[in-house]
N, C-alpha and C positions, 0 to 999 in steps of 0.2 A: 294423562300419564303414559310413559314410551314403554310400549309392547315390550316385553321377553321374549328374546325370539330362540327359543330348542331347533335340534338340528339332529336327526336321525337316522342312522345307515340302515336301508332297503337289503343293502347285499353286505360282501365282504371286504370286495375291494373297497367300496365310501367308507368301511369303517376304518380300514388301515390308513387310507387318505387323510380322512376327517383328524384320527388321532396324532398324523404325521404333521400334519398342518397345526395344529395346537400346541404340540410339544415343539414345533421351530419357533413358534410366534414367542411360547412360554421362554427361552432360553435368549432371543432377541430383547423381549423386555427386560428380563434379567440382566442381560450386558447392558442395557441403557441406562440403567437406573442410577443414581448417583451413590448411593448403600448397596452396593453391589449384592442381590440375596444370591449366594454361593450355594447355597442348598439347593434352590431351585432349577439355578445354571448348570450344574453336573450333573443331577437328577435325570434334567431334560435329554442332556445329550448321552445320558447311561441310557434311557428307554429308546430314544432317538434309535442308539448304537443295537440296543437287542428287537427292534421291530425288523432292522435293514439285514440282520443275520438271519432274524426266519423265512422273511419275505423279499421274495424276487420282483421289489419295489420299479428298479430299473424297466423291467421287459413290460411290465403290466401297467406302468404308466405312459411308456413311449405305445403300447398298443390302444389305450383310451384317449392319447389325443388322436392319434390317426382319426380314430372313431369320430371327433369332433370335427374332425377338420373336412373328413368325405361328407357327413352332415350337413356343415356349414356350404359346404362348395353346391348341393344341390342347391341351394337357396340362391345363388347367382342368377342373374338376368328375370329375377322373378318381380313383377311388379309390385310398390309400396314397399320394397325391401329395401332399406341404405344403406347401398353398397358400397359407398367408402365406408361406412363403419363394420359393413361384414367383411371387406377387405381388410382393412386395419387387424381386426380379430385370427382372420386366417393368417394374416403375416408372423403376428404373435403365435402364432400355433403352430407354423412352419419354424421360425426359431425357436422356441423352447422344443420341438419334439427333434431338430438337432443337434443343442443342446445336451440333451437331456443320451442320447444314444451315444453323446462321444465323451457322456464323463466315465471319468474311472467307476472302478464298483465301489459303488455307494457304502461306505461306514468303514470304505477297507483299513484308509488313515487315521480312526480313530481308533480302531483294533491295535494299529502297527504304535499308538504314542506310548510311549514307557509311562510316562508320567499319568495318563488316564488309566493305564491298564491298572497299574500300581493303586489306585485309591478305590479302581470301579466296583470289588468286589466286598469292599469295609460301607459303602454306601447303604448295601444289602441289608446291613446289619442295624438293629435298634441304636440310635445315637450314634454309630460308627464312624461319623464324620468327626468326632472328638479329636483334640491334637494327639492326643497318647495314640491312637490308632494308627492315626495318618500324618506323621510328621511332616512329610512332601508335602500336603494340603497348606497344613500350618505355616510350612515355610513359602509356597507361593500366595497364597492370602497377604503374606508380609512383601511382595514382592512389589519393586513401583506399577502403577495405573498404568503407563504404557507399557510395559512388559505382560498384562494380564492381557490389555486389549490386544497386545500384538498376537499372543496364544492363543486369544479365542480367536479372532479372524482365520487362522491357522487353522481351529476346530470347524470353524462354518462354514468359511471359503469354498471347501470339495463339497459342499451341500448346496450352493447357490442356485444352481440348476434347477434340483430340486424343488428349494423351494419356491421359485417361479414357475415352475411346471405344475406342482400342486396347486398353487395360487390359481393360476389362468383355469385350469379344470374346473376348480369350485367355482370360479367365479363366472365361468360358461353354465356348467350347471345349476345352481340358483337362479341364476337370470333365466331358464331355460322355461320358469313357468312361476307368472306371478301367484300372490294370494288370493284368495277366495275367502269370503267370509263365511264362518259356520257356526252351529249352535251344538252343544256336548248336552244330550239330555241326560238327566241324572249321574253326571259327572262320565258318561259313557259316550264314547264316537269311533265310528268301522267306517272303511272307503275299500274300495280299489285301490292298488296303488298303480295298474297297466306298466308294470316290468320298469317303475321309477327308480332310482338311485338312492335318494335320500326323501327327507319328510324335513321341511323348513314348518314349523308352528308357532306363532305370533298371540303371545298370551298379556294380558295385564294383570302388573302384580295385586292389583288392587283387590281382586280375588281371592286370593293368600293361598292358592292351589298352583301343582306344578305338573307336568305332563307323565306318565311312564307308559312310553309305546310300546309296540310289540307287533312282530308281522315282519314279512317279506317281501319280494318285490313284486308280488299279485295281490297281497291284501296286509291291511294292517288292522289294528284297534289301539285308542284312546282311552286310558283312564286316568282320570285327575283326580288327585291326591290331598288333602288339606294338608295344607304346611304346619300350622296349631294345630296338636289333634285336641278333636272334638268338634271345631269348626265345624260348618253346615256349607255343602259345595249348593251352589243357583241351580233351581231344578234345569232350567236353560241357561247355560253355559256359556257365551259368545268368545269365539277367537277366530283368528285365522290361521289358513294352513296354506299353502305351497308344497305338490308333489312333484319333485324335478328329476 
């Protein structure tokens, strides 16, 4: 049976990352899908739009790839190191991080659309997505298939950077440190975490327990939770973990 694998922010920034990355993916599916879920599509790019207004997304992620990249570059000339494939990585890392400093300010075009401003604040509301509320909704819901897709390209376009720049980080950082196999005695497990980023943990559902971490980027704790309560957790636990 295929592991669960949880995914947990160490600091601040992975949580803003992690969440930014979920909610782009979230709203990508949504446009793909053939039943277009609408609910989900606005949602994503309503939270999208109010992460980018609190957080100075732009400067803090063009300064964590540098991070990656002077990282990467010691690794050059080191033996057993494949360096066309750490080449490859650093080229991806040299464009996206300028990319990424020559887009405009991130969420500024979805602040400035009438049409999003107009519905974003009925969203807030219990059921407020109703037509009585939002007619403009009602009326582009009814609008043709290529006219919706043309406006969302229009909504994600200024974010493309972005989400390639997100992309390449996580996927430096997860790679950055495989699994290790561990045991949770009495549904209980503490590590070091040595100043990690995030906490990748690789669990089987077959267990019917799920993980609730806690901790920062020098230490954490594991407690696993029975999904059925009443359930009995294995006094030895087995999963894996990855601290990246």
């Amino acid at each position: 049976m295929t592991d669960i694998v949880y995914e947990h922010p160490l600091n601040e920034q992975a949580r803003v990352y992690l969440r930014l990355d979920a909610l782009l993916n979230q709203v990508t599916v949504a446009r793909n899908q053939a039943d277009m879920p609408y609910i989900s599509l606005f949602r994503g790019l309503f939270d999208l739009q109010e992460i980018l207004e609190q957080v100075q997304v732009k400067a803090d992620l063009a300064k964590d790839l540098d991070k990656q990249r002077q990282r990467l570059r010691s690794l050059m000339d080191i033996p057993h190191v494949d360096q066309a494939m750490l080449q490859q990585i650093l080229n991806e890392l040299d464009g996206s991080h300028k990319a990424i400093l020559s887009s405009p300010r991130l969420g500024q075009h979805l602040r400035e659309d009438k049409f999003l401003s107009g519905i974003r604040q009925r969203f807030s509301l219990p059921g407020g997505s109703c037509s009585f509320d939002v007619p403009s909704l009602h009326h582009w819901l009814h609008c043709p298939a290529e006219q919706q897709q043309a406006d969302i390209s229009r909504w994600l376009s200024p974010l493309a950077s972005l989400q390639t720049a997100l992309a390449l980080w996580l996927r430096i950082q997860r790679e950055s440190s495989p699994f290790l196999a561990q045991t949770a005695r009495n549904g209980f497990y503490q590590q070091d975490s040595d100043n990690g980023s995030m906490i990748r943990l690789g669990l089987s559902p077959e267990f019917g327990v799920y993980p609730l971490i806690s901790g920062h980027r020098s230490r954490f704790a594991i407690r696993f939770i029975p999904f059925t309560e009443g359930k009995e957790i294995p006094e030895n636990l087995p999963f894996r973990i990855a601290v990246c």
